[in-house]
C-alpha positions as CSV (number, residue, x, y, z in Angstrom):
1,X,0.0,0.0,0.0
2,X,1.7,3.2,-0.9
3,X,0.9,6.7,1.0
4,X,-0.8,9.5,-0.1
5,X,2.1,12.8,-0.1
6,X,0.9,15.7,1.2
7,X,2.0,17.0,-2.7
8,X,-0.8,14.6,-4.1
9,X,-3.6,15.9,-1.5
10,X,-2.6,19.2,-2.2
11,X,-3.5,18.7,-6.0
12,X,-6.8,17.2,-5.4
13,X,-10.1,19.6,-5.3
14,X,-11.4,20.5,-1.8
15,X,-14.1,17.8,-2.1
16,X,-11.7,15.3,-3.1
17,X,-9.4,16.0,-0.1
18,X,-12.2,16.1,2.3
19,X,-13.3,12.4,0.6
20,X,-9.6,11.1,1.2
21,X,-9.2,12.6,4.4
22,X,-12.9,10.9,5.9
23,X,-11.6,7.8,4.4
24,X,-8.4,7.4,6.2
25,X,-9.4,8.2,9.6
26,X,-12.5,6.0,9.0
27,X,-9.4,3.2,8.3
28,X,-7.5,4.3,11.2
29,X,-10.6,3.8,13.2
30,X,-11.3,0.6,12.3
31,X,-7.5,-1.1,12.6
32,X,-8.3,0.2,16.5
33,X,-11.3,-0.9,16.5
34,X,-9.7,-4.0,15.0
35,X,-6.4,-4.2,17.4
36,X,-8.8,-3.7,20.4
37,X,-10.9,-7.1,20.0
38,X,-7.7,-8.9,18.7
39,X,-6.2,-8.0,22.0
40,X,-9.0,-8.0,24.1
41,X,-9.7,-11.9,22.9
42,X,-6.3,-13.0,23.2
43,X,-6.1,-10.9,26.8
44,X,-9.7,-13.6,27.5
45,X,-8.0,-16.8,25.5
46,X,-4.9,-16.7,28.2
47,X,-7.1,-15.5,31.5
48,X,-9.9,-18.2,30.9
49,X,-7.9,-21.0,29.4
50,X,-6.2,-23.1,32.5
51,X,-2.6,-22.6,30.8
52,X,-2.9,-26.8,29.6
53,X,-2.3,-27.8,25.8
54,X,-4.8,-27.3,23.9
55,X,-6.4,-30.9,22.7
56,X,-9.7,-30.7,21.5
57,X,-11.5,-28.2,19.7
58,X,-13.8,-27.4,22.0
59,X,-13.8,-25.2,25.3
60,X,-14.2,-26.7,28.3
61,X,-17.8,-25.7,30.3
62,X,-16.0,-23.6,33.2
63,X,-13.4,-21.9,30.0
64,X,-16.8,-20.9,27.7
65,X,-18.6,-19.4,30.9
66,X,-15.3,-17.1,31.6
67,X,-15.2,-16.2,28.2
68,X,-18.7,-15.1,28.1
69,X,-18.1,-13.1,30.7
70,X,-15.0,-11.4,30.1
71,X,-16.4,-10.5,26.4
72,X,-19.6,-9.3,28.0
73,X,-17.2,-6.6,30.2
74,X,-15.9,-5.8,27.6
75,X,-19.3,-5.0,25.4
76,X,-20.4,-3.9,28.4
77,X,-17.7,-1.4,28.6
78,X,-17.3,-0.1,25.2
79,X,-21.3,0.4,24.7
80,X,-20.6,2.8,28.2
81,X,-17.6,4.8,26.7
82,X,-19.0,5.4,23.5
83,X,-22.4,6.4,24.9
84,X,-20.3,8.9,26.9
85,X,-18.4,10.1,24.1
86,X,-21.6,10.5,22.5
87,X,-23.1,12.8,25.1
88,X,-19.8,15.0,25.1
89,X,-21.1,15.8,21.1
């Protein structure tokens, strides 16, 4: 992926710019967005799994139950930030 030079913004129209800029903090947004749950799950994976080899490709009963619960905190949590964020509009 090559990046966009402040030279080539520069030449685009004031609509065009505004379109390109939109667009890459909409991707920036989503690769956190994106980093977050990656690292949230693995942060949940190594908390709820009892640090044995993995052999089957299921989860055990007690490892689903603390993975439902740690993702639920974590919806939980985001759904509460952004709200707040929200109301600071």
């Amino acid at each position: 992926m090559s990046q966009i030079t402040q030279t080539a913004l520069q030449n685009l129209d004031e609509s065009s710019r505004k379109d390109i800029l939109q667009f890459i903090e909409s991707e920036n947004s989503k690769s956190k967005v994106q980093m977050s749950i990656h690292n949230f799950t693995d942060m949940c994976f190594k908390k709820c799994n009892d640090n044995v080899p993995i052999t089957s490709n299921m989860l055990a009963p007690h490892e689903e139950k603390c993975l439902t619960n740690c993702l639920n905190r974590f919806l939980d949590t985001n759904i509460k930030v952004v709200s707040a964020l929200q109301a600071q509009k």
